[in-house]
C-alpha positions as CSV (number, residue, x, y, z in Angstrom):
1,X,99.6,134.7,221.7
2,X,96.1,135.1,222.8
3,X,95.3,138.8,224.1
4,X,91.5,137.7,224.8
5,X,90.5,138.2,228.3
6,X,89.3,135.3,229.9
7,X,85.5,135.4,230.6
8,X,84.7,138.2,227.4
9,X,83.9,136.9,224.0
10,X,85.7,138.2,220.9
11,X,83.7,141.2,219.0
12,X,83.9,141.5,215.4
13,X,84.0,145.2,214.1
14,X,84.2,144.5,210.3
15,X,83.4,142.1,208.2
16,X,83.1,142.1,204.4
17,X,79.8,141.7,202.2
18,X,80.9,138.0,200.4
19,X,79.9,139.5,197.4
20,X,81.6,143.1,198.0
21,X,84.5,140.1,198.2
22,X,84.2,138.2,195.1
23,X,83.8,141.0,193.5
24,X,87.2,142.3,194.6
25,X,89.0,139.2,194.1
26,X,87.9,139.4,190.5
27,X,89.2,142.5,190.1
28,X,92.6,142.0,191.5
29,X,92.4,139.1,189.2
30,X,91.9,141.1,186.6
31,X,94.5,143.4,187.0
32,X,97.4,141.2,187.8
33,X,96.7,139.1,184.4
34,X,96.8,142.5,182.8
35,X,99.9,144.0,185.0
36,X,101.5,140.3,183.8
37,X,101.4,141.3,180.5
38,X,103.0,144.2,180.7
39,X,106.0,143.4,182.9
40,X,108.9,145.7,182.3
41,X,106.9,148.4,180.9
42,X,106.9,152.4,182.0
43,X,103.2,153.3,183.6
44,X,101.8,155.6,185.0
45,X,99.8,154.2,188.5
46,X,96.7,156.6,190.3
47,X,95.6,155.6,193.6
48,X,92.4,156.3,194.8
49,X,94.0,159.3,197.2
50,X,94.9,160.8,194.4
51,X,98.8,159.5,194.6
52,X,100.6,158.8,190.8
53,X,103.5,157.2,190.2
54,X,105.4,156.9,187.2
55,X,107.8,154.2,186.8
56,X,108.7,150.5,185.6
57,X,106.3,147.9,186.3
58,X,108.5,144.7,187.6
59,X,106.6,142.7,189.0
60,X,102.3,141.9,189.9
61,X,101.2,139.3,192.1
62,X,99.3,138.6,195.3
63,X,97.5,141.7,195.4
64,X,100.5,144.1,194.7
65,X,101.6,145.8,192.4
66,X,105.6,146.2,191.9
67,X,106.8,149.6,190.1
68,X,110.6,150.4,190.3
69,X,110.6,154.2,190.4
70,X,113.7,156.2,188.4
71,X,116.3,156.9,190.5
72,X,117.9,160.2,191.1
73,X,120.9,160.9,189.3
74,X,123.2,161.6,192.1
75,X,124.9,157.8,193.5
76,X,123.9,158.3,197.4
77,X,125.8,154.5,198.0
78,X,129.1,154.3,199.7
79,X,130.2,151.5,197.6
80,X,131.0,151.6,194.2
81,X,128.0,150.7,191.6
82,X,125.7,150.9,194.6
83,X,122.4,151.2,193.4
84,X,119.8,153.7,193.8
85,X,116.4,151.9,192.6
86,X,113.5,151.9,194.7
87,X,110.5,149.6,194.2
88,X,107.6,150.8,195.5
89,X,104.6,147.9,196.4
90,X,101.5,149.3,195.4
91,X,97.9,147.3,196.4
92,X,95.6,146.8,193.9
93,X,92.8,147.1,195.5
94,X,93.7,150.7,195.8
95,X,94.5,151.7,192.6
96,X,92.5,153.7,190.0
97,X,94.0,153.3,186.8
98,X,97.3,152.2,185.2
99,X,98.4,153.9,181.9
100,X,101.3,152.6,179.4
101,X,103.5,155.7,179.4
């Protein structure tokens, strides 16, 4: 679907520095070959807000970060063996640091 209006020419309002970009990609590079090593391993995640997360690392690729956080001990499901995991996507272009736990 095209929303432009016919006659008005599209205005860009952001557009990365290339290298600002190459230097992010090798970054996220970096970290998913180091998240990959230690899949299935408890961390502890910091977000450049200031947001930590403890949990199980599942899963890293494409630019996000998979940690399966510890689910409550109450069973909230309806169904027998229901279960309660959630797995939270975090991007790793905002994350700060990631410690083994």
């Amino acid at each position: 679907m095209n929303l432009q209006l016919q006659g008005q020419q599209e205005q860009t309002l952001f557009r990365m520095d290339p290298t600002t970009m190459n230097n992010l990609k090798s970054i996220q590079d970096h970290v998913t070959n180091t998240c990959k090593n230690h899949v299935n391993t408890l961390v502890r995640v910091e977000t450049v807000d200031g947001d930590v997360f403890e949990g199980l690392l599942i899963h890293c690729e494409r630019g996000i970060l998979y940690l399966k956080l510890p689910s409550p001990m109450t069973n909230r499901g309806f169904v027998p063996g229901f279960q309660n995991d959630v797995v939270l996507p975090l991007v790793l272009f905002n994350l700060l640091a990631i410690s083994l736990l």
